[in-house]
N, C-alpha and C positions, 0 to 999 in steps of 0.2 A: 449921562454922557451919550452924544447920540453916534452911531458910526459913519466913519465919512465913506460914502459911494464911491469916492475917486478912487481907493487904494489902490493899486495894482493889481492885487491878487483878488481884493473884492470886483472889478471890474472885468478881472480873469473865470473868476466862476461862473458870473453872470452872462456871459459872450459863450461860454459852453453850455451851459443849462439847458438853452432848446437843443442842442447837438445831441447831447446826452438823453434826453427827451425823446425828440426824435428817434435816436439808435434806439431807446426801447421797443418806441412804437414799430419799428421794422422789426425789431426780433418778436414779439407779437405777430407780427404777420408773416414771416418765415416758420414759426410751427403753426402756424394756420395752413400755409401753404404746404407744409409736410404730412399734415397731416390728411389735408385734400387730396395729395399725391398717394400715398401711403393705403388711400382709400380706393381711389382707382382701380390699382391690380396692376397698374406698372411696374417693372421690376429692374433692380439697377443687374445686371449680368457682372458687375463687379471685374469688367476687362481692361476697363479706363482705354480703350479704342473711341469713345464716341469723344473723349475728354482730349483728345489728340485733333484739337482743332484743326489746325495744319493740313494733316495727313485726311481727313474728311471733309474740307472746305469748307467751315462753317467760320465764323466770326459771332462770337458771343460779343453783346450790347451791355451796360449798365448805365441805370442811373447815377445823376451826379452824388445821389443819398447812398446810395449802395456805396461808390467809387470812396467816398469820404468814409464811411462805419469799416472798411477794409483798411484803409488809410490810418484809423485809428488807432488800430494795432502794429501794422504795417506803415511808419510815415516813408519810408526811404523809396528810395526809384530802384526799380530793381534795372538790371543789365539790358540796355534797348536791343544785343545783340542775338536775342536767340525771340521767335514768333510764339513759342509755347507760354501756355500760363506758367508764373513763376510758382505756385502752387501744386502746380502737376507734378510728380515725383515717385520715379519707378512706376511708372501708368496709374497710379491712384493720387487722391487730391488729398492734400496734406493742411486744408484748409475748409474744411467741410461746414462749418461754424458762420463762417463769417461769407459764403460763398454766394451769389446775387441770384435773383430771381432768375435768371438764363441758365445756369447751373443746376438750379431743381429743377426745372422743366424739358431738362434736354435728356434724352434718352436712347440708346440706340435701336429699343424696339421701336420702331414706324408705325408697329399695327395702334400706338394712342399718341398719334400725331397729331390729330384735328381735338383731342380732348385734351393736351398738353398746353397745346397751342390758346384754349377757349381759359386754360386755368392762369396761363401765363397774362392775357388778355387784362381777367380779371385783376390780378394782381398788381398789375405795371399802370394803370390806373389810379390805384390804393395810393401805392408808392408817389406817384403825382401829387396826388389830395396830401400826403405826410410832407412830400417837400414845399406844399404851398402852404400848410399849417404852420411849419416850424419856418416859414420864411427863408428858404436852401434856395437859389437861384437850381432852377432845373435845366440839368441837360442829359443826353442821354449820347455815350460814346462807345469805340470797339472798347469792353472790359481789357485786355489781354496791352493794347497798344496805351491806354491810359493807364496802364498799372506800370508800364516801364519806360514812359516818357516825365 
C-alpha cells in the first residue's frame, strides 16, 4: 500500500520540514554566535537599560527567519500600543532563547562597538545564505514593530 502525498497532515509536515530545518540551523548559529560573543570579553552589565530601546533610541532589525522562529513559539500579535519589546519584563528579557541576532550583539559597553558590529556583520549574512537555503523569502524589519503588528 503506497501513502498518498496529498493527505493533509502529510502535506502539513512537509510545508514545515525546511522551517523546522531551517530554525535548527539558526539555533546552530546563535551558540556559534554566543559563544564568539562570550569570547570577546563583552559583558552584559545585567541593567536591561541598553534593552530599553525607547529610552536609548535604538531600533533593533530582524530578519524575516528570526521574525518567524520567535513567531513559532510566539504566533500572536502582541499589543501595538506600547514601543517596548513585548519580551522585556522588569528591565530583563524574558526571552533569551529565541532572541535575534540584534539582541546578542547589542551591548551597553561601547568600548566593543566596532567588534560587535564586525560579529554582527558576519552573522546577518549566514542568516541570509539559511533563508536562501531553506527558501524563506527575506526581509529584514524594526524587531519590536513586526512583533506587534
Amino acid at each position: 500500500m503506497t501513502q498518498n502525498s496529498s493527505h493533509p497532515k502529510q502535506r502539513k509536515e512537509q510545508k514545515n520540514r525546511p522551517a523546522a530545518e531551517a530554525f535548527e540551523a539558526l539555533e546552530k548559529l546563535y551558540r556559534r554566535v554566543d559563544k564568539e560573543i562570550s569570547e570577546s570579553g563583552v559583558e552584559c552589565w545585567l541593567r536591561g537599560d541598553c534593552c530599553n530601546f525607547e529610552k536609548v533610541d535604538h531600533t533593533l532589525f530582524a530578519s524575516s527567519l528570526e521574525l518567524e522562529y520567535v513567531r513559532k513559539k510566539h504566533p500572536e500579535t502582541f499589543p501595538p500600543d506600547n514601543a517596548l519589546c513585548p519580551f522585556w519584563e522588569d528591565g530583563r528579557c524574558v526571552e533569551r532563547k529565541r532572541r535575534p541576532l540584534g539582541c546578542r550583539t547589542y551591548f551597553c559597553d561601547g568600548n566593543f562597538a566596532e567588534q560587535l558590529q564586525a560579529i554582527y556583520e558576519k552573522y546577518h549574512s549566514e542568516i541570509r545564505e539559511l533563508a536562501k537555503r531553506y527558501d524563506i523569502p527575506y526581509s529584514y524589519k524594526p524587531f519590536v514593530l513586526a512583533l506587534r503588528t
